[in-house]
N, C-alpha and C positions, 0 to 999 in steps of 0.2 A: 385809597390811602395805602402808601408805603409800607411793609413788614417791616420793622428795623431788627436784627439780629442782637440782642447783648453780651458782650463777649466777656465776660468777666475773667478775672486774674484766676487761675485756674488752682485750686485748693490742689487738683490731684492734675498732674501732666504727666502723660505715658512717652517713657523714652521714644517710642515709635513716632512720637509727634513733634522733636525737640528741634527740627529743623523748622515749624512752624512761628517758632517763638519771636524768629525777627519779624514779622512781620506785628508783632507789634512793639516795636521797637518803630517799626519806621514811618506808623500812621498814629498821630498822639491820640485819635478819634478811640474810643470803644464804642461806636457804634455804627451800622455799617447796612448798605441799604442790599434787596435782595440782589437787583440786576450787581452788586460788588462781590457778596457772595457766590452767590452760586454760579458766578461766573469765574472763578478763582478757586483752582484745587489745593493752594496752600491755605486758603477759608476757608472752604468746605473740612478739612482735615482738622483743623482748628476746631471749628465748628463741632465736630465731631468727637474730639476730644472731648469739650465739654459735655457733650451728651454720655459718654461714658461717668462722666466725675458726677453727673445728677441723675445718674442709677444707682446712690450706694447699699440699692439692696443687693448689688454683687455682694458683699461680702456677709450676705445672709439678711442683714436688717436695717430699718433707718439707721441714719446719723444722729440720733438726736430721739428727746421722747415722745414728742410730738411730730408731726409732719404734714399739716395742714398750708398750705402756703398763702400768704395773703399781701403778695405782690409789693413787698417792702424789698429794701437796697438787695440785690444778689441774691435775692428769696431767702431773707433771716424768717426764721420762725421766734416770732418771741415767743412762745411757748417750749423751747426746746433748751433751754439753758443758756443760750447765747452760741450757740453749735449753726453755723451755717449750712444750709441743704449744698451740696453738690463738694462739699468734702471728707475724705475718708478718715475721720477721726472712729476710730474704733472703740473707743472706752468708753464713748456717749451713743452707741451706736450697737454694733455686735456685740459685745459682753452682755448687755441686757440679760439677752435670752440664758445667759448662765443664770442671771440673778433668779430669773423666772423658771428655772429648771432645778432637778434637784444634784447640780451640778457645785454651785457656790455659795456664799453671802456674800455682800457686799460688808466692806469691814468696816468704815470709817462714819455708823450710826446709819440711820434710816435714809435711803433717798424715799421720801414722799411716797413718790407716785407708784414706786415700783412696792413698796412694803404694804401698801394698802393693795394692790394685786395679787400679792403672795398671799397676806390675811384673806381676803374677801372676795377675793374673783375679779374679772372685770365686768365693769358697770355701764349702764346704757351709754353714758354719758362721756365718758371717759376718753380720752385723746392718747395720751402717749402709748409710743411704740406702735402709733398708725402708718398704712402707707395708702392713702386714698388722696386727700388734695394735692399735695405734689406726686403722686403718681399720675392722675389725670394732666398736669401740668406738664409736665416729663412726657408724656404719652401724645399727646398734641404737636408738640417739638419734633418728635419721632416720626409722630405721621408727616407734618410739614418736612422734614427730610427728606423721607419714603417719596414722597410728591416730587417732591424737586430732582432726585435722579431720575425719575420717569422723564423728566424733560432735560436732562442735562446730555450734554455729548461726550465726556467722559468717559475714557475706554474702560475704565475698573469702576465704571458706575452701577454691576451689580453687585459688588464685593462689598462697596460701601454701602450700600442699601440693604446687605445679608447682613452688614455688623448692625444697621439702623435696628432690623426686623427682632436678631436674637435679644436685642437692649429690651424692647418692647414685650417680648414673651416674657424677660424675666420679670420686669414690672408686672406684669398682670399674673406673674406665678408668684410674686409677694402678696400681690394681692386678694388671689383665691385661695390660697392659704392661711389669711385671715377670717375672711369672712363668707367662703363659700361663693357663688356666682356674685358678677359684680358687670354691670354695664360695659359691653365691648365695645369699645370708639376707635373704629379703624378709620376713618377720614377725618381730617382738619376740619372742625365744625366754625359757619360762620357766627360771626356775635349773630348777629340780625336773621340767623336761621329762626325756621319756623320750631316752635316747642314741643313739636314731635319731634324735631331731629337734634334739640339740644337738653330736652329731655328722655332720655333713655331709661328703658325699664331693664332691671337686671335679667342678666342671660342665664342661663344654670350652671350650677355648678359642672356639670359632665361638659355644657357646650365650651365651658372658659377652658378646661382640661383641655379636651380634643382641638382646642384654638390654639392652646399652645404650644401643643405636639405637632398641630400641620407648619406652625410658625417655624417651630426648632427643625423641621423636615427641610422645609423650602429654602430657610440657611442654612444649610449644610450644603444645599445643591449648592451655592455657590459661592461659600466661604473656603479659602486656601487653605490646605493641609497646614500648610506653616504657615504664621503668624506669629509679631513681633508681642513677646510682651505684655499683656494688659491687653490686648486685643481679641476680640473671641476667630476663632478658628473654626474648620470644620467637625472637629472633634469636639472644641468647646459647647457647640450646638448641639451636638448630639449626647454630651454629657449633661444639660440642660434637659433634655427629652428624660432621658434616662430617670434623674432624679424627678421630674415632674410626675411621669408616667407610673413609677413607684409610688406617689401620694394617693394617685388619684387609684390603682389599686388596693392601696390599703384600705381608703376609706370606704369604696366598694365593698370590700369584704368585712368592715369592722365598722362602718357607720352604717347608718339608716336615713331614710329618704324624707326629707322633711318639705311642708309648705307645697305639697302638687309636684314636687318634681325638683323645686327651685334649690334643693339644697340636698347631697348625696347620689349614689346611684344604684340602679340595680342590681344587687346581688352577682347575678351572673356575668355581669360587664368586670369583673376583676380580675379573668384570666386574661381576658383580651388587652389590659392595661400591662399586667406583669407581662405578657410577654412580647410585648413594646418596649418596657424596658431590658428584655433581654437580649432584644436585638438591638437595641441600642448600644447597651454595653457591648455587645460582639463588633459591631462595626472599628469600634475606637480598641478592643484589646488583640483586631485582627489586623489593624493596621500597624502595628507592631515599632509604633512611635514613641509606646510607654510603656516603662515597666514601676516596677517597686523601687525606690531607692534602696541601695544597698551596698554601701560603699567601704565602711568605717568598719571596722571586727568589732569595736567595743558597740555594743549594741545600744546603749542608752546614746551613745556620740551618733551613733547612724541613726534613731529616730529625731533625735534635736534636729540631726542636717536636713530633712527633708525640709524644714520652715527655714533655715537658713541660707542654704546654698541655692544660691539663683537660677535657673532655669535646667533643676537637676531632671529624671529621667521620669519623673513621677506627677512632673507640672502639668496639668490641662492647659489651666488659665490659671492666672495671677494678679492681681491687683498691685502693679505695679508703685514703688514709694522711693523718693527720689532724693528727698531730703526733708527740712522742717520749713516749718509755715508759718505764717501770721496768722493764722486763723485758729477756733478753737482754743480762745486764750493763751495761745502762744505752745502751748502743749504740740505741735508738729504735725505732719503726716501722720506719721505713727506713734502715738503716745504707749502703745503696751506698753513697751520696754521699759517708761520711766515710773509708769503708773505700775504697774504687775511684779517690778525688779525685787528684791529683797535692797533693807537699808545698806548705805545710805544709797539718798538720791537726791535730789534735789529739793522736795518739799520734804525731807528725813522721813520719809515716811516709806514707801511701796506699799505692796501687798494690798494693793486695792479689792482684790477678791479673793477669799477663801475658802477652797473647798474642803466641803465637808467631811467627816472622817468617816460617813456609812458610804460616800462615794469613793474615797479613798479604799476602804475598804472591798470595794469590787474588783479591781486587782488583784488577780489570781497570784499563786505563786509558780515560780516556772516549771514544777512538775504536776500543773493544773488543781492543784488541792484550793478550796477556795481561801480567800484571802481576809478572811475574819480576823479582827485582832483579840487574840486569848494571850492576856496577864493577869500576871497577880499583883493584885493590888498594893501589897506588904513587900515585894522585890522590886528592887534596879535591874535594868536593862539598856545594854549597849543601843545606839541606833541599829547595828549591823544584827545583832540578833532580834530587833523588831521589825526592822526591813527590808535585810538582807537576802533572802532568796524569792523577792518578789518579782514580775512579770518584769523588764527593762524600763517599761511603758513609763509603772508608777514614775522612777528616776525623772525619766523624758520630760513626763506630763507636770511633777507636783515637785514643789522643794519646801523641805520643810529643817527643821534641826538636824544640824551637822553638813546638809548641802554645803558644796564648794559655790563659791560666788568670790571672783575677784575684784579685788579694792574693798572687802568688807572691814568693818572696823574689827571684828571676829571680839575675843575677849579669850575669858580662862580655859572655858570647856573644852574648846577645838582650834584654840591659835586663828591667825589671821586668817582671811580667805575661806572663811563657812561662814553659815550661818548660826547664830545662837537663838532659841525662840524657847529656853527655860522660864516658866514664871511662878518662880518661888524656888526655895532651897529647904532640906529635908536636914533639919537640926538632928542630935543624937536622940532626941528627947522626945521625937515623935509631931516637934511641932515644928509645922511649915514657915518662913520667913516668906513674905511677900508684899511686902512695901516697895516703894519704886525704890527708895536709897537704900535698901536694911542690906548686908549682908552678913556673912559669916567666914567667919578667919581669911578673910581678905578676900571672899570670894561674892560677890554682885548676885541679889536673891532673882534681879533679872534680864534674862539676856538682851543684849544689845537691838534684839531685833524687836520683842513686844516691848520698846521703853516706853515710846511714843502711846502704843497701846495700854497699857497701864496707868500712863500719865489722863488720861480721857477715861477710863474705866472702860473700855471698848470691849467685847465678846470675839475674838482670834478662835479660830476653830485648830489651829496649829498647823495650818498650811499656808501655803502662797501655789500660784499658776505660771507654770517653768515652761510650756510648750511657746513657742514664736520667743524667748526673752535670749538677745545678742549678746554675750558674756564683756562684748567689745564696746554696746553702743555709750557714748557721753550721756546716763542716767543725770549727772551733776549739770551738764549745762540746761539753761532753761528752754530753751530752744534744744529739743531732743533729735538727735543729729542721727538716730536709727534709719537706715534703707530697707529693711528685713519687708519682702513682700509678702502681702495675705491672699493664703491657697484658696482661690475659687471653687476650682475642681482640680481634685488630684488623682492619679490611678488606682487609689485606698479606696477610694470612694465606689469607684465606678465596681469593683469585685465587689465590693460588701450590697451596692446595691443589685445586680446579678445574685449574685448568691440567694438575701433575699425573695428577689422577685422568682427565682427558680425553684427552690426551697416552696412556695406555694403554688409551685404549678405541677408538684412533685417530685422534683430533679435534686433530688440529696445529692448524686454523687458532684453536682456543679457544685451546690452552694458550698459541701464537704471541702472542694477543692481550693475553691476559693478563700474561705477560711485558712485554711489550712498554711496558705500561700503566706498571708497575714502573719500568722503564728509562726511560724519559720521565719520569717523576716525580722520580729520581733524577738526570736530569742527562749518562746515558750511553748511547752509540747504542744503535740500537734491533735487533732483529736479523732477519735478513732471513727465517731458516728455522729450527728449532728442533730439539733432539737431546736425548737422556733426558740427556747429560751439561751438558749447557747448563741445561735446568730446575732441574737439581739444585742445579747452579752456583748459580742465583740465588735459591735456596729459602734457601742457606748462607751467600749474603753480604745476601739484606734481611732473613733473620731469627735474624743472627746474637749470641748475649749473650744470647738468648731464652728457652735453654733449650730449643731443639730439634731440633738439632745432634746429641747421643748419641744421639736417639728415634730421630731419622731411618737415624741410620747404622742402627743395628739393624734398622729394619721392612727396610730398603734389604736388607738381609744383608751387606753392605759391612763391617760393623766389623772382623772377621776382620782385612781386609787394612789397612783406612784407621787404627787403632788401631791397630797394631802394628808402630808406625814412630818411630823416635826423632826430637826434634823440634827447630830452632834459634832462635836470638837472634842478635842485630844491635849489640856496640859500635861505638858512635860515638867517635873520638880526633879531639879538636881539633887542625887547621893552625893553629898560632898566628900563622902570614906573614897570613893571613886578614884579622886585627885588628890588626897592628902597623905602623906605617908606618918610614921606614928608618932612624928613631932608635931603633924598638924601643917607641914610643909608643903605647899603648891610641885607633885612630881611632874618635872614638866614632862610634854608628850604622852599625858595617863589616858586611857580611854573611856570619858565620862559615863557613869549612866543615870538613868530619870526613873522614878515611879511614875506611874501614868495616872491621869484622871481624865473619864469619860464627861464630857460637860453635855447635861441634857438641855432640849429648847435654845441652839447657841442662835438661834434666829433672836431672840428676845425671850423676857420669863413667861412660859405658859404659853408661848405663841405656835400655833400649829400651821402651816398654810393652807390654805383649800383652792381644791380647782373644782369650778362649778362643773353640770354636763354642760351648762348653757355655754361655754368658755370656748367647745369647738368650734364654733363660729364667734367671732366677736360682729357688736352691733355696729350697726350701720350708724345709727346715731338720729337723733332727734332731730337736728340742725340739715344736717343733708335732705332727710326725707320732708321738713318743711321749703328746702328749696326745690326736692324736686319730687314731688306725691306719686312716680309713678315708682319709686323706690319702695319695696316692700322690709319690713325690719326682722332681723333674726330672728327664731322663737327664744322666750326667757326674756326680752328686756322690752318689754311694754309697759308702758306706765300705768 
C-alpha cells in the first residue's frame, strides 16, 4: 500500500520555502504519492516546511491545551479550543506557561483547565498543555523523512535530514521535560509490527537527555552556519544542546532519582551535563555570528527592538510570521499583538494577560537597589516617581498607566496616545468614586483602559505584557496583520545559560561576566560579585514573556515553594487636586497622580495556587498505559 503525503495549507510558511508555493497552485490534488514526493525537491521542501509548522513546541509549548491527536481533518484536536496542531498561534499555545508561572493571570475570568492547575496541580487524568500524541505523530513523520534521504540522491540530502534530526530532538526535549523518560521511537513503526516493537517501554529520563544531546551533536555536523529564517542552523543545534543539557543538569543536581532509574539522575552526572552546556554555548559565542543587540541609545527602544527587528544581531532561530491566517478563528499567525495590545483593539478589549505586581516588582532599579514598591497609602504619586528610576527592562517588558501606546483613545489623565488604567477617583471627602459612569467635576472615575474590565467585574492586576507588541501592527483589523517574529533562541539566552551552567561548576568569573554583559546592555549597574540567587534573578527578568520562567522553576526544584503563593495587583485611584486648578478647571497638560491599592488573591477571593512535588513529572495517563501496559505511570498519580 502506497504512503500518501497530506499536504495541508500551511498555518505557518517560512519565507525560505516561498518559492514552493506554486506548486501548489499548479497540482489542484493535496495529496501526493511517495515515488512524487520524494522524488521532487520542491516536495520534499514543502514537505518539510510542514514539518517544521507541526513542531510548535519551537516556540516553547503546544498550540492549544490539549494535544492528543486523533486523526480528524489537518489534525484538529477537539479538545484544544478549535486551535489546529501545526499552526503558530501563540495565545492558545506559549502564554500558557505564563498563566502556569508566577509570571501572569489571565484577565478576562477563568480559563477552566488552566485555573483548576493553578488551584490544584495537575491531575492523573488531565490533558491540556500535553505533548505526547501529536508528538509521537510528528515524530513518525520525522523518522519517515530521516528514511527517505537515506535513499534519496539529493546533493543537500544531509542538511535536510540535520533540520529533520534537530525537529525531532526538540520534540522529545518537550517531551522529557514533561514527564521524565518517555519511549524513543527512532524508526517508522510498521502498523502490523510485532507488539514488542509497537509497544515500547519508556527509556530513562538520562537516556532521552543524552539522546538529545547526540541528536543536537550529529546536526550540527551537518547543518549550515547560515540559514534562511525559521530554519534551524548549526548554531540553532547547538543552542538546543545548550539549553537541553542545562535541564538535565539541574535536575541532576536538584532532583532525585525515582522508579529504579526511570526518572532523575545521579547526583554526580551534573557536572558532566553543565559542562556540555558550556561548551555548547562556546561553540556558537566563538563563532562570532552573534552578539547582544544593541543599537538604539534609548534603552527601553533597544530592548523592544530585539523582538522587533528582523534578523538583528542576537537571532539564533526564529519562528518565522508572514502574515494572518484563517485559522485559529481568524485571530492570524500571530495574535499577541492584538490579544496582549492595550485598548482599543478590535474585540475593545487587550490585556489578555496581566502580570502580577510581586513580579513586576522584581525589577531592580538602575542602581541595583531592589525594586519593592514602598507608598503611602494617604499620598498621590506621579507614575515617574513610582517608576521612574526602574531597570529599562520593566518599560520594555510591562505597560501599564501612563504607557505611550499609539491610536489610544487616551482621555483626561495623560491626553491621547497612553494608557489610562485608573479605577476610581479620590473625592475631597476621602471617598472613592468607582462606578463605571460616576465621575467627578468632569473627570471619568475610570480609565479608558479598565472600562471593559469594570463592566464584567474582572480582577486587572494593573498591568498588560509590552515585550513582542508592534506599536504599528492593525490591532483593529480582524484578521491581525502583525509579521513580528517569535525568538526561538537568542544570544540572551545562550550567556544566561553559560553563566548558569559555569556558576555551578565554579567559574563565577564566567557567569560574573556574562551577567554583567546583560546589565550593560540593559541599562543597569553592573554587579560586582555573583550568587545562584542573583543569576537566577537575571535569567527571570531578561527572559521574562518567554516562556521560560515555569521550565526553570521546575528544573530549579523551586516550584514547590515559588507556585504556591498567592499573588497581587496594583489599583491606581486618581487625586483629581492633581488636574484641577482652584476653580475646579481641567489644567490641561497637569501631571496626574494616583494613591495606590495593593489588591490581595487578584487570582480570585482566597485562591492560593499550588504546585504539587508530584507536578515535576506530569502523568503519563491512564488511557496511554491501558493501551500500552508496558508504560510505567509517574509517582503521585495512581489510582
Amino acid at each position: 500500500m502506497k504512503t500518501k503525503i497530506h499536504l495541508a495549507l500551511l498555518a505557518f510558511t517560512m519565507a525560505s520555502f516561498a518559492s514552493c508555493t506554486d506548486v501548489l497552485d499548479q497540482i489542484p490534488s493535496d495529496r501526493y504519492t511517495d515515488a512524487v514526493v520524494w522524488n521532487d525537491e520542491t516536495l520534499i521542501l514543502q514537505h518539510l516546511a510542514q514539518l517544521y509548522a507541526y513542531t510548535p513546541v519551537m516556540v516553547q509549548d503546544c498550540p492549544a491545551s490539549a494535544s492528543t491527536w486523533n486523526g480528524a481533518t489537518l489534525n484538529r484536536d477537539d479538545n484544544s479550543w478549535g486551535v489546529w496542531m501545526g499552526q503558530s498561534e501563540q495565545i492558545e499555545g506559549s502564554t500558557r506557561s505564563l498563566e502556569m508561572a508566577d509570571e501572569c493571570k489571565y484577565n478576562f475570568g477563568a480559563q477552566t483547565d488552566f485555573n483548576q492547575l493553578k488551584r490544584y496541580g495537575y491531575q492523573v487524568n488531565d490533558t491540556y498543555f500535553q505533548w505526547w500524541g501529536n508528538a509521537y505523530y510528528q515524530i513518525r513523520n520525522l523518522n519517515n523523512f530521516m528514511d527517505q534521504m537515506d535513499k534519496s540522491t539529493l546533493q543537500n540530502k544531509e542538511e535536510l535530514k540535520g533540520e529533520a534530526r534537530f525537529l525531532r530532538a526538540f520534540c522529545y526535549f518537550a517531551m522529557v521535560k514533561r514527564y521524565g523518560g518517555v519511549p524513543l521511537v527512532t524508526a517508522v513503526q510498521a502498523i502490523d509490527a510485532d507488539s514488542t516493537v509497537l509497544y515500547l517501554a519508556r527509556s530513562s529520563e538520562k537516556q532521552c537527555y543524552d539522546f538529545i544531546i547526540d541528536e543536537c551533536e550529529q546536526a550540527a555536523r551537518v547543518l549550515p552556519a547560515r540559514q534562511e529564517t525559521g530554519r534551524a542552523s548549526k548554531w540553532a543545534a547547538y543552542a538546543l544542546e545548550s539549553r537541553a543539557s542545562l535541564f538535565a543538569g539541574s535536575i541532576a543536581q536538584w532532583g532525585q532519582q525515582q522508579l529504579d532509574g526511570l526518572l532523575g539522575f545521579a547526583p554526580a552526572d551534573a557536572n558532566k551535563y553543565y559542562r556540555i552546556c558550556v561548551d555548547a554555548c562556546n561553540k556558537i559565542m566563538e563563532s562570532g555570528n552573534f552578539s547582544l543587540y544593541n543599537q538604539d541609545a534609548d534603552k527601553v527602544t533597544n530592548y523592544r527592538n530585539i523582538f522587533l527587528k528582523k534578523d538583528n544581531s542576537e537571532s539564533i532561530m526564529a519562528w518565522r510570521h508572514t502574515g494572518p491566517s484563517w485559522m485559529a478563528g481568524g485571530t492570524g499567525l500571530w495574535s499577541w499583538d492584538m490579544c496582549e495590545c492595550p485598548r482599543p483593539n478590535v474585540w475593545g478589549v487587550g490585556n489578555y494577560h496581566c502580570p502580577y505586581l510581586d513580579f513586576v516588582e522584581l525589577f531592580e532599579c538602575v542602581d541595583g537597589t531592589p525594586g519593592k514598591l514602598e507608598f503611602d497609602p494617604n499620598k498621590s504619586y506621579t507614575m515617574a516617581e513610582l517608576f521612574g528610576n526602574r531597570d529599562p527592562r520593566l518599560a520594555a517588558n510591562v505597560w501599564t498607566n501612563g504607557t505611550p501606546w499609539p491610536n489610544g483613545v487616551g482621555g483626561v489623565c495623560f491626553g491621547q496616545d497612553h494608557v489610562d488604567m485608573h479605577r476610581g477617583i479620590m473625592k475631597p471627602n476621602g471617598v472613592v468614586e468607582s462606578s463605571r459612569f460616576g465621575s467627578y467635576k468632569g473627570i471619568g472615575a475610570i480609565g479608558d483602559q479598565l472600562a471593559r474590565v469594570v463592566e464584567y467585574s474582572l480582577l486587572n492586576t494593573g498591568f498588560g505584557v509590552r515585550k513582542y507588541l508592534d506599536d504599528d501592527a492593525d490591532v483593529q483589523s480582524w484578521f491581525c496583520t502583525s509579521t513580528t517574529d517569535y525568538q526561538i533562541f537568542r544570544y540572551a539566552e545562550i550567556l544566561l545559560n553559560q553563566a548558569e551552567a559555569a556558576f555551578e561548576l565554579g567559574d563565577n568569573a564566567v557567569a560574573l561576566r556574562n551577567v554583567n554583559q546583560i546589565r550593560s546592555r540593559a541599562g543597569i549597574v553592573q554587579l560586582a560579585g555573583i550568587t545562584r540567587d542573583q543569576l537566577r534573578h537575571e535569567r527571570t527578568i531578561e527572559l521574562c514573556f518567554e516562556n521560560h520562567r515555569y521550565w526553570d522553576l521546575r528544573r530549579w526544584r523551586t516550584a514547590e515553594q515559588v507556585l504556591s503563593t498567592s499573588h497581587q495587583g496594583l489599583t491606581y485611584i486618581l487625586d483629581p487636586s492633581s488636574l484641577l486648578d482652584a476653580k475646579d478647571k481641567i489644567i490641561p497638560g497637569a501631571t496626574p497622580k494616583f494613591y495606590l491599592r495593593v489588591v490581595e488573591y487578584i487570582d480570585g477571593a482566597n485562591e492560593t495556587p499550588v504546585f504539587p512535588a508530584k507536578n515535576y513529572y506530569w502523568p503519563v495517563g491512564n488511557a496511554r498505559i491501558a493501551q500500552n501496559p508496558n508504560l510505567v505511570e509517574n509517582p503521585g498519580y495512581a489510582n
